[in-house]
C-alpha distance (Angstrom), angle and dihedral (degrees) to the residues before:
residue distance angle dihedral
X1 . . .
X2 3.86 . .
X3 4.09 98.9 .
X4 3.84 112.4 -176.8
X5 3.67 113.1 -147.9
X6 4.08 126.1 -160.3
X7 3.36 114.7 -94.6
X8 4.08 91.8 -141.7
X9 3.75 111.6 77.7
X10 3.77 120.1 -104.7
X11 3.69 123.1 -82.9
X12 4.34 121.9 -147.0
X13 3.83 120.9 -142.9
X14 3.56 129.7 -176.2
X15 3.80 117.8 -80.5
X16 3.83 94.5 -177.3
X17 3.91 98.3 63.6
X18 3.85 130.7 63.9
X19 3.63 124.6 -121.6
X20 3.68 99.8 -88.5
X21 3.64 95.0 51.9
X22 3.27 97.7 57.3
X23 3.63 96.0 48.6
X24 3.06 102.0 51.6
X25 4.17 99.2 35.8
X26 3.97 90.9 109.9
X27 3.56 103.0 38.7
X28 4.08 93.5 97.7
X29 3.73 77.1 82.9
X30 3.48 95.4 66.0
X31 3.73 115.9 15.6
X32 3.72 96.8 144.4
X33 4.18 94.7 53.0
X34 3.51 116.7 112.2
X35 3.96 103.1 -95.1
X36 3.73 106.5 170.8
X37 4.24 123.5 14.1
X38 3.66 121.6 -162.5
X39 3.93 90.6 -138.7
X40 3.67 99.1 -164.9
X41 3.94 91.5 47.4
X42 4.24 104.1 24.6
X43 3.48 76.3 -128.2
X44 4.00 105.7 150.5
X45 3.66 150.3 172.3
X46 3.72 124.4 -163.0
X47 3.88 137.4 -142.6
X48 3.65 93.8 -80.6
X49 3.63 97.6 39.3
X50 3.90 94.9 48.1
X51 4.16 90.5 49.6
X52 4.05 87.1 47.7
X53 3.99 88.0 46.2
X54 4.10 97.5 49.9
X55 3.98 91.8 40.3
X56 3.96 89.7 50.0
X57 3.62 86.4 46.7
X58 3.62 95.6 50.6
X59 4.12 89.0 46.4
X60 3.70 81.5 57.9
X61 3.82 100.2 52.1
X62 3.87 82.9 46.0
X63 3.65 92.0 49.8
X64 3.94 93.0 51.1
X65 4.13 89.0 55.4
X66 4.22 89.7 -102.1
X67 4.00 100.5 173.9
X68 3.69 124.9 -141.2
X69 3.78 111.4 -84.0
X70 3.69 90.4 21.4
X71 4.04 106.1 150.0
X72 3.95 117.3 -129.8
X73 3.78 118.5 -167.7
X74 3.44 118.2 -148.6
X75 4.12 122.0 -158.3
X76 3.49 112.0 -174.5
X77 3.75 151.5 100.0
X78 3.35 133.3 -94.9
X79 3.32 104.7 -64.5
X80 3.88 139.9 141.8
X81 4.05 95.5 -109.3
X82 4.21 82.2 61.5
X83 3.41 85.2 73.1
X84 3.95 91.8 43.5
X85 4.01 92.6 49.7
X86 3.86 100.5 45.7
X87 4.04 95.4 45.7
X88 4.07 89.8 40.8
X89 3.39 84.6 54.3
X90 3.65 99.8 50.3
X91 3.56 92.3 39.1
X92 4.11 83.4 60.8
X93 3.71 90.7 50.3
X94 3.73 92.4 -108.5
X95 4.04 132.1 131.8
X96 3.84 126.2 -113.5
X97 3.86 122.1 -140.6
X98 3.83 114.5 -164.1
X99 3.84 123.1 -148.1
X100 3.14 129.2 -168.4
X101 3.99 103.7 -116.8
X102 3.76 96.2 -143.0
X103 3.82 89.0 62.2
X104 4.07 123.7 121.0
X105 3.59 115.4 -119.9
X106 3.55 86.9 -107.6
X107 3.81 85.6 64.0
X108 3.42 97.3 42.3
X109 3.99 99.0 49.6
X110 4.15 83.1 50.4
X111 4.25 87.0 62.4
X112 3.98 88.6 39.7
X113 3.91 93.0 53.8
X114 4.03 94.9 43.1
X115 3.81 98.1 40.4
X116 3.79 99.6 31.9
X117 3.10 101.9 -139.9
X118 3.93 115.0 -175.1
X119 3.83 108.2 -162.3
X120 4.13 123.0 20.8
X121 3.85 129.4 -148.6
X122 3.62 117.0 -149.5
X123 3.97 138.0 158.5
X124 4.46 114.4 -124.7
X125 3.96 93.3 -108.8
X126 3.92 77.4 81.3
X127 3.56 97.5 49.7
X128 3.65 102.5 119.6
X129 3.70 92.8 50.6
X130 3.54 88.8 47.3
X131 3.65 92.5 56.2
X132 3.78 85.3 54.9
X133 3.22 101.3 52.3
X134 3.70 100.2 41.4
X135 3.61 87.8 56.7
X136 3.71 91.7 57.9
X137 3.90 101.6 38.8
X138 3.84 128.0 44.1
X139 3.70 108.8 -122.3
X140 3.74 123.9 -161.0
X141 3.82 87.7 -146.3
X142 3.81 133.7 -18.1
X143 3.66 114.2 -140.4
X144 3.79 130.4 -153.0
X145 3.77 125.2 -162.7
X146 4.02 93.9 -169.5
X147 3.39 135.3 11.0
X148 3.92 148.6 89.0
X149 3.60 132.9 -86.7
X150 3.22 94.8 -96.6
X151 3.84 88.2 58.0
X152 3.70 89.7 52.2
X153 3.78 97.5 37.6
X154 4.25 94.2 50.4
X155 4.23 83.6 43.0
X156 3.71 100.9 44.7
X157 3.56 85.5 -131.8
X158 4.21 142.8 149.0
X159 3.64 121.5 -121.0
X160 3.62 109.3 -121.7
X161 3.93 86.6 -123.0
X162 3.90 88.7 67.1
X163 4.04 85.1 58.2
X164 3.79 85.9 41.0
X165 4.34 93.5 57.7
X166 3.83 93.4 65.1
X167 3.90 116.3 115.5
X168 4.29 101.6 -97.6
X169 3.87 106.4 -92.5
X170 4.32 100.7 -110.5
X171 3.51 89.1 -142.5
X172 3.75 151.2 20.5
X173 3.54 117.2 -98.2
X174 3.82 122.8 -95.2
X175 4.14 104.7 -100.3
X176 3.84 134.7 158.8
X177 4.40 90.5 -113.8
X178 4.06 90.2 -155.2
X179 3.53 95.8 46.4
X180 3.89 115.4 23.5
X181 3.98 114.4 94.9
X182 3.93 114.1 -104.4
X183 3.41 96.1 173.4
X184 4.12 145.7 8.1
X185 3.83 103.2 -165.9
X186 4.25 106.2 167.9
X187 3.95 117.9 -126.4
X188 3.78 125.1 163.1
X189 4.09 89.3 -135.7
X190 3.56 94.8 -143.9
X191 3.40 104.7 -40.8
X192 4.06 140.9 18.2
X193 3.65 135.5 36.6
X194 3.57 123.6 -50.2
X195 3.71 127.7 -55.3
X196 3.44 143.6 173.0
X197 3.39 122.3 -89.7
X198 4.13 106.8 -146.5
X199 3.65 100.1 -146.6
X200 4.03 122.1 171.3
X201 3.50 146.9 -155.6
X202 3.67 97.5 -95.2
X203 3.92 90.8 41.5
X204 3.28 94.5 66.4
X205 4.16 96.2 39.9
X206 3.72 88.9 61.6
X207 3.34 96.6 48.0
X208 3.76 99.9 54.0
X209 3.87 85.6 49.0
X210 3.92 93.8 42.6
X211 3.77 77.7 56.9
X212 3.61 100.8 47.7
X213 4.24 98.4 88.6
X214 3.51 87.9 64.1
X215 4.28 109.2 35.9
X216 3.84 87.3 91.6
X217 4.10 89.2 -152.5
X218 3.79 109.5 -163.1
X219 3.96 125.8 -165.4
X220 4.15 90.0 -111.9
X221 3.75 99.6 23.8
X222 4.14 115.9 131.3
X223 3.87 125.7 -165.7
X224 3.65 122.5 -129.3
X225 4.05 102.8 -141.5
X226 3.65 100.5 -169.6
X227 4.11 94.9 126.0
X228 3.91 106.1 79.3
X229 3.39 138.0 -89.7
X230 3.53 97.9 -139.9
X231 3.57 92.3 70.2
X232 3.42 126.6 77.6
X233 3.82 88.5 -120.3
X234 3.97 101.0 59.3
X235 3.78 88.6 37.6
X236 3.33 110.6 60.7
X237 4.10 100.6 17.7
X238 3.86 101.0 41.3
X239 3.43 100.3 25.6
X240 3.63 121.5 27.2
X241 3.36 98.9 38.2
X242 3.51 95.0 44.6
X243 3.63 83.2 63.8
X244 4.02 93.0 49.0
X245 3.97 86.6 58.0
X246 4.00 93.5 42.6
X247 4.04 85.0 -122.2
X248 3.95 109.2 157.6
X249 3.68 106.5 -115.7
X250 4.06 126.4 -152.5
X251 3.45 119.3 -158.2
X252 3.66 132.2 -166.4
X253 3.55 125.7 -168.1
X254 3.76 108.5 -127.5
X255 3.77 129.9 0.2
X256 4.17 107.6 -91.0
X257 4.15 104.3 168.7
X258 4.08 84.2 -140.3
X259 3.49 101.0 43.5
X260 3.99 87.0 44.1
X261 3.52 94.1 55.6
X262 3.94 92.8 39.8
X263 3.80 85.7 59.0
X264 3.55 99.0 48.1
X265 3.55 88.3 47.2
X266 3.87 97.1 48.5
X267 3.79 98.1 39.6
X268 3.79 93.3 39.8
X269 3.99 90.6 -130.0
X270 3.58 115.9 -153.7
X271 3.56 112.0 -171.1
X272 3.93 124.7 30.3
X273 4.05 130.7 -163.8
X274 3.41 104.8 -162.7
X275 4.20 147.3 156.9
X276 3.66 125.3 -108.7
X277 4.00 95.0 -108.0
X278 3.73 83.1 61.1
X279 3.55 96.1 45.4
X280 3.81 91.5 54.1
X281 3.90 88.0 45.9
X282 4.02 78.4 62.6
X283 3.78 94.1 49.4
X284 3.46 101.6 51.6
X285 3.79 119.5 10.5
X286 3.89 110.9 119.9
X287 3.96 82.3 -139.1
X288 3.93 103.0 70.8
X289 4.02 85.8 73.6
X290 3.49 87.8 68.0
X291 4.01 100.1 61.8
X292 3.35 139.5 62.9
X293 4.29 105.9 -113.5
X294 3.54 100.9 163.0
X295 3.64 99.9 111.1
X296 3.54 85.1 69.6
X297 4.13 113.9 105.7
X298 3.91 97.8 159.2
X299 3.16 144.7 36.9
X300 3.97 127.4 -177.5
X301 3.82 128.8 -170.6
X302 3.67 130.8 -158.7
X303 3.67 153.0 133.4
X304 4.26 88.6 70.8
X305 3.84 133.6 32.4
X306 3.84 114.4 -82.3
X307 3.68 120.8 -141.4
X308 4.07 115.8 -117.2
X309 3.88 85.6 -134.2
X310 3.75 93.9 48.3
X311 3.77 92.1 49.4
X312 3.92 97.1 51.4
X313 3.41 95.0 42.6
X314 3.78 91.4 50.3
X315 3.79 87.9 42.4
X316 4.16 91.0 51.7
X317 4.04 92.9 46.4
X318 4.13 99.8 47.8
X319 3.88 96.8 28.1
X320 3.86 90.7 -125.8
X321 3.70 125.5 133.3
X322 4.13 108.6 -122.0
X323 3.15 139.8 -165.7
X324 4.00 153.9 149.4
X325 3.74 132.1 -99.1
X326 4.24 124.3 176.8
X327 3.68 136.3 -140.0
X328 3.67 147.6 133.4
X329 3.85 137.4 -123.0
X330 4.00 83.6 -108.5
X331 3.73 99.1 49.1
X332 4.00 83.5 59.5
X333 3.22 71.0 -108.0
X334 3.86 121.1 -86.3
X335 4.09 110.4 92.1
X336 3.72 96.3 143.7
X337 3.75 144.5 25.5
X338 4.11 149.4 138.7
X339 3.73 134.3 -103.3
X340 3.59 107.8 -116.9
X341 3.81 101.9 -98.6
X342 3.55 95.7 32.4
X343 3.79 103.9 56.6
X344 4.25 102.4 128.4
X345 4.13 118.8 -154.6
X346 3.59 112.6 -96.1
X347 4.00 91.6 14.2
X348 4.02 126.2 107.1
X349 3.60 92.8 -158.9
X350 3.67 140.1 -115.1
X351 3.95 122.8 -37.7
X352 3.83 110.5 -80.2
X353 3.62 117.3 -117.8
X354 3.59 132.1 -65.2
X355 3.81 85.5 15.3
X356 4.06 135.3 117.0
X357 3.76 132.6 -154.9
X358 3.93 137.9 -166.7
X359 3.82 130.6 -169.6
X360 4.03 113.1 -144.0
X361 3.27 133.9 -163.2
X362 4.22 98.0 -112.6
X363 4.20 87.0 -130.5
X364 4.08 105.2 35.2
X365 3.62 90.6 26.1
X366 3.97 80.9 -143.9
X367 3.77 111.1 148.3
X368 3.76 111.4 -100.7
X369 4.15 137.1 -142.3
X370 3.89 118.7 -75.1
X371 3.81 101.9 -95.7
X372 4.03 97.1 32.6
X373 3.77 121.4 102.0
X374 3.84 130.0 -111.9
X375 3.63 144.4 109.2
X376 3.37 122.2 -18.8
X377 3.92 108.7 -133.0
X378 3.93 125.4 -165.7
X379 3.56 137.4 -163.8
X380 3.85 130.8 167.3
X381 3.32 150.5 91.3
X382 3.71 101.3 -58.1
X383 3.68 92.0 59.1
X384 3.56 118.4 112.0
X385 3.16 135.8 -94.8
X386 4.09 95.4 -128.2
X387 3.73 139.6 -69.7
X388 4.28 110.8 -80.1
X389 3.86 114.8 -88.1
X390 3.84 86.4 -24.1
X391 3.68 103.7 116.8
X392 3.59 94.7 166.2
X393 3.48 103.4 48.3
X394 3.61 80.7 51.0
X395 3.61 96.9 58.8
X396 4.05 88.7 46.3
X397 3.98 90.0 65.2
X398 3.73 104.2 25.6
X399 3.00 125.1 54.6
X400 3.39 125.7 -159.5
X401 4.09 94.0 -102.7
X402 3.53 85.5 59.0
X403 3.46 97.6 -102.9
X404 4.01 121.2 147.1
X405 3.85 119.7 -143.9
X406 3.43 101.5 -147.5
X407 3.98 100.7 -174.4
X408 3.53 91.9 -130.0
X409 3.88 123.3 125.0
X410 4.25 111.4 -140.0
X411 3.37 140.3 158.4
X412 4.06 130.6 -157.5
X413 3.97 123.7 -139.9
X414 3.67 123.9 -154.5
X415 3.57 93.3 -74.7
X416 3.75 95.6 67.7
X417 4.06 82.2 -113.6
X418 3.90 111.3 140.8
X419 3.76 125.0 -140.1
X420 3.97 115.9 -157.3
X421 4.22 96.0 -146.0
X422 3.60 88.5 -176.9
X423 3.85 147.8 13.0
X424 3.88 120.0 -118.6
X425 4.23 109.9 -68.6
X426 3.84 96.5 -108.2
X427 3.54 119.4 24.9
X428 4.01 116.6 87.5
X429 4.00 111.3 -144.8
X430 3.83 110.9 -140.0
X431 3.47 110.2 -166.3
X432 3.73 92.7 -40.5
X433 4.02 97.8 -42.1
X434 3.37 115.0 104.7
X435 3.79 121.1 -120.3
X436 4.39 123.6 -154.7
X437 3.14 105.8 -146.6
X438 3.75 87.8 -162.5
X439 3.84 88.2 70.4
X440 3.53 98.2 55.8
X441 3.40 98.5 42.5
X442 4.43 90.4 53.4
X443 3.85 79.7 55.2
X444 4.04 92.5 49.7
X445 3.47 91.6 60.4
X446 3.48 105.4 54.6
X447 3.53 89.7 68.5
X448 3.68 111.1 116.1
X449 3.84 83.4 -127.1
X450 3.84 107.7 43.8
X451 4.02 123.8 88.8
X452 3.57 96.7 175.5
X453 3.70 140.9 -2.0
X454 3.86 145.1 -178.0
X455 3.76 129.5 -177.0
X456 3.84 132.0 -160.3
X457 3.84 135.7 171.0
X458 3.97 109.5 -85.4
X459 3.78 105.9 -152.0
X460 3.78 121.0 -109.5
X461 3.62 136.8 -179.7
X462 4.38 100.1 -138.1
X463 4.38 96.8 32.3
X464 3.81 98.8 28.5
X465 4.14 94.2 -135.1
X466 3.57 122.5 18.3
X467 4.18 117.7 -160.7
X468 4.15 105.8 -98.8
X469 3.33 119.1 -179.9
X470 3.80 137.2 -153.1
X471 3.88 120.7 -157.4
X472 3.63 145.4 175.3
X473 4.04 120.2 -154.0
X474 3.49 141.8 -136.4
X475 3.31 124.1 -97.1
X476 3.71 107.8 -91.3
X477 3.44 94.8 36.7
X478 4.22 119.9 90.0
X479 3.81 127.5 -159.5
X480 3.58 118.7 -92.2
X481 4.20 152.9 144.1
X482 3.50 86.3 -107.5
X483 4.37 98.2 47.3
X484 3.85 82.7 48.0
X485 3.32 95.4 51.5
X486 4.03 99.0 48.7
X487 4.06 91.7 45.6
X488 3.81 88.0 51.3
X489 3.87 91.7 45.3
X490 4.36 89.4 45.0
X491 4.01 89.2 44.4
X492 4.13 88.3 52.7
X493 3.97 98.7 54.1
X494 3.92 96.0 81.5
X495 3.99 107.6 32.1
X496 3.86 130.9 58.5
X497 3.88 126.6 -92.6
X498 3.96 88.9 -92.2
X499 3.83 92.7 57.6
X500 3.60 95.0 47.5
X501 4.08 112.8 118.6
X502 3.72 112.3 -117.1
X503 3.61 102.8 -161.3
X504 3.65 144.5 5.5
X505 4.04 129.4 -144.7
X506 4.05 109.0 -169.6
X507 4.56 108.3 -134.5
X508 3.66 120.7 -169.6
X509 4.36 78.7 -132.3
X510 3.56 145.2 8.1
X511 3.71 108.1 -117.0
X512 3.75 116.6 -117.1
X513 3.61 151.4 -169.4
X514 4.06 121.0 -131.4
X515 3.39 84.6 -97.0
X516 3.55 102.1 48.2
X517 3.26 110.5 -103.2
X518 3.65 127.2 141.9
X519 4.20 111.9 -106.4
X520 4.12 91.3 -150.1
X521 4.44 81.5 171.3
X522 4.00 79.4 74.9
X523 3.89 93.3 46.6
X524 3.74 89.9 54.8
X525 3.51 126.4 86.9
């Protein structure tokens, strides 16, 4: 067995303290910084204020008879009250699901099922998807951030400030840190619908500090959180352990190029995490020559490959070093990343400490050469803990060695550097998000005029993959504009803008293995 090792030396954590505790153990040090910025508003709370606001949180969770493991849901934006609702909820010994905000109702009532979740915090932009979904799932409480009244009055809902009145909880709530359930964000690992990723305390703890060689924390550095905090990506990179290092944080609450580059400007950001759709907006939009960018010293990109050309070019135009780093929702998510000075175009660094690797062959699954490609393999302590009540899918990505099939084809060069050559086979990567192909396709063919359909990502210079589609009809039913059109307007109804199919090409079959399965190489140009 060829195990590669990382060539930084292992770091310890805690494994007696939950999440919350140890990010916020050093912050009596600097309780009136700046920890979370409302960019759009300059709206802010600091250190102190933010550790007040999540205990007083959790005191009112405790208050309204929340149990331990109880699962909240939280729909919102980036915002700084995220930041208030996950950690209260830890603190209370409760269990955040995150969902995606620009989700259906249909969407949103498939997380609620799964995960659970008992009461739901929201902002009033969402209110008639709330009203959907609260009509369809009983809610122990529904829980606005903003809003009027008449938000709260049509919703039946609490105002966060309610929540927000409760004595502060003293302390954190008794949990089990290697076992209890932080977090349930949903990933389709690399292939499927939507499941949730079981992700505890002590997952999350070693990730931060796996992460810490290479976080480059500098007395006056600020965050730009413009990447969400739903995913696993925004979460635990740009927010919580931005928090760890006591690093003020500004968050925006969608990506708008002006507004972006207003913010950098205005805050004077010094260190971005961004996408590669971003990235290229930085390359070539006429725009960036009308800001000022030079507080920015780093840049990091993640979530989907990053093109060498892309990178220097963004590099030469802002005057920031760049580069790549790789991870999953189920590594928590950091597995791999570069030293600043050493990051290489094309590469996403060297393993991350405490953390091993293999490269398979994709048919013997027999660990290859250094230098030849195959599967990337991961075990350590970020890994999680399973997907929820899915055994099975479980046993497809874990083994029971602990190690994680990732679905991702890399190679290493003599440096130990790894080079991701291509994404997993099935899932289409929309500017960042991840898109099942699976899903879309179940929704294809209940069309009245669909036999069969498959779906792969169609390459595109601004999104990186955009949904296509490939269908056969009914009989009855002849290709046209207009047939294309209503099956792409029918698929839309029931997923968010990013999972919407962008264009249709008619087949007289779906091509197919013996055993049924779709062969999307032969759908690809």
């Amino acid at each position: 067995m060829n195990i590669l090792k990382s060539k930084h030396p292992d770091v310890t954590w805690p494994t007696d303290v939950a999440l919350t505790t140890y990010l916020f153990e050093g912050a009596g040090d600097y309780l009136d910084r700046a920890a979370l910025t409302d960019g759009s508003s300059g709206r802010q709370l600091t250190y102190g204020e933010l550790i007040e606001g999540f205990k007083r949180f959790a005191g009112g969770l405790i208050e309204r008879r929340a149990e331990n493991g109880e699962v909240l849901a939280v729909v919102a934006p980036n915002l700084p009250e995220y930041a208030v609702v996950f950690h209260g909820t830890l603190y209370a010994g409760g269990t955040i699901t995150t969902i995606n905000p620009s989700y259906t109702a249909k969407e949103i009532l498939k997380q609620l099922n799964d995960s659970k979740a008992t009461r739901l915090v929201s902002v009033s932009f969402f209110a008639d998807t709330l009203k959907e979904v609260a009509e369809q799932y009983e809610l122990k409480d529904l829980i606005l951030i903003d809003g009027t009244d008449e938000h709260r009055e049509s919703l039946g809902a609490t105002p966060i400030t309610d929540y927000l009145a409760a004595e502060p909880l003293a302390e954190h709530a008794e949990i089990d840190t290697a076992n209890h359930i932080a977090c349930l964000p949903y990933s389709s690992g690399t292939t499927g619908l939507p499941k949730g990723v079981v992700l505890s305390h002590q997952n999350l703890i070693a990730n931060i500090a796996q992460g810490e060689p290479f976080a480059y924390v500098e007395e006056g550095g600020v965050v730009l959180a413009v990447l969400p905090f739903f995913h696993i990506y925004g979460l635990q990179i740009l927010m919580n352990s931005s928090l760890r290092y006591g690093v003020p944080v500004v968050t925006l609450p969608r990506f708008d190029l002006m507004e972006f580059l207003e913010c950098v400007q205005t805050y004077k950001i010094t260190r971005l995490y961004l996408v590669p759709p971003i990235v290229l907006a930085l390359a070539k939009h006429p725009a960036i020559d009308d800001f000022d960018l030079s507080s920015v010293d780093l840049i990091t990109s993640g979530a989907a490959p990053l093109s060498a050309d892309v990178a220097h070019a963004t590099s030469n135009r802002i005057g920031a070093e760049i580069f790549q780093g790789y991870g999953m929702t189920e590594l928590s998510p950091l597995s791999h990343a570069a030293l600043r000075g050493e990051g290489k175009p094309g590469a996403v660094g060297g393993v991350v400490p405490n953390t091993e690797c293999r490269i398979v062959d994709i048919e013997t699954r027999e660990d290859v050469e250094n230098g030849e490609m195959g599967e990337l393999l991961i075990r350590g302590p970020q890994v999680m803990q399973g997907y929820l009540n899915n055994p099975e899918a479980t046993a497809e990505m874990l083994d029971a060695d602990g190690w994680l099939s990732t679905g991702d084809v890399a190679y290493i060069d003599d440096a130990q550097d790894f080079y991701i050559v291509e994404r997993s086979k099935e899932l289409i990567k929309y500017k960042g998000f991840q898109v099942s192909p699976a899903e879309l396709e179940g929704i294809l063919l209940t069309h009245e005029a669909v036999g069969d359909a498959a779906v792969i990502g169609k390459p595109d210079d601004e999104a990186g993959e955009l949904p296509m589609a490939f269908v056969t009809l009914k009989e009855g039913y002849e290709p046209s504009d207009e047939t294309a059109a209503d099956i792409i307007e029918f698929a839309a109804k029931d997923v968010a803008t990013f999972k919407r199919i962008a264009e249709i090409q008619f087949l007289d079959a779906i091509p197919k293995s013996a055993t049924g399965k779709i062969l999307r190489k032969e759908l690809r140009p």
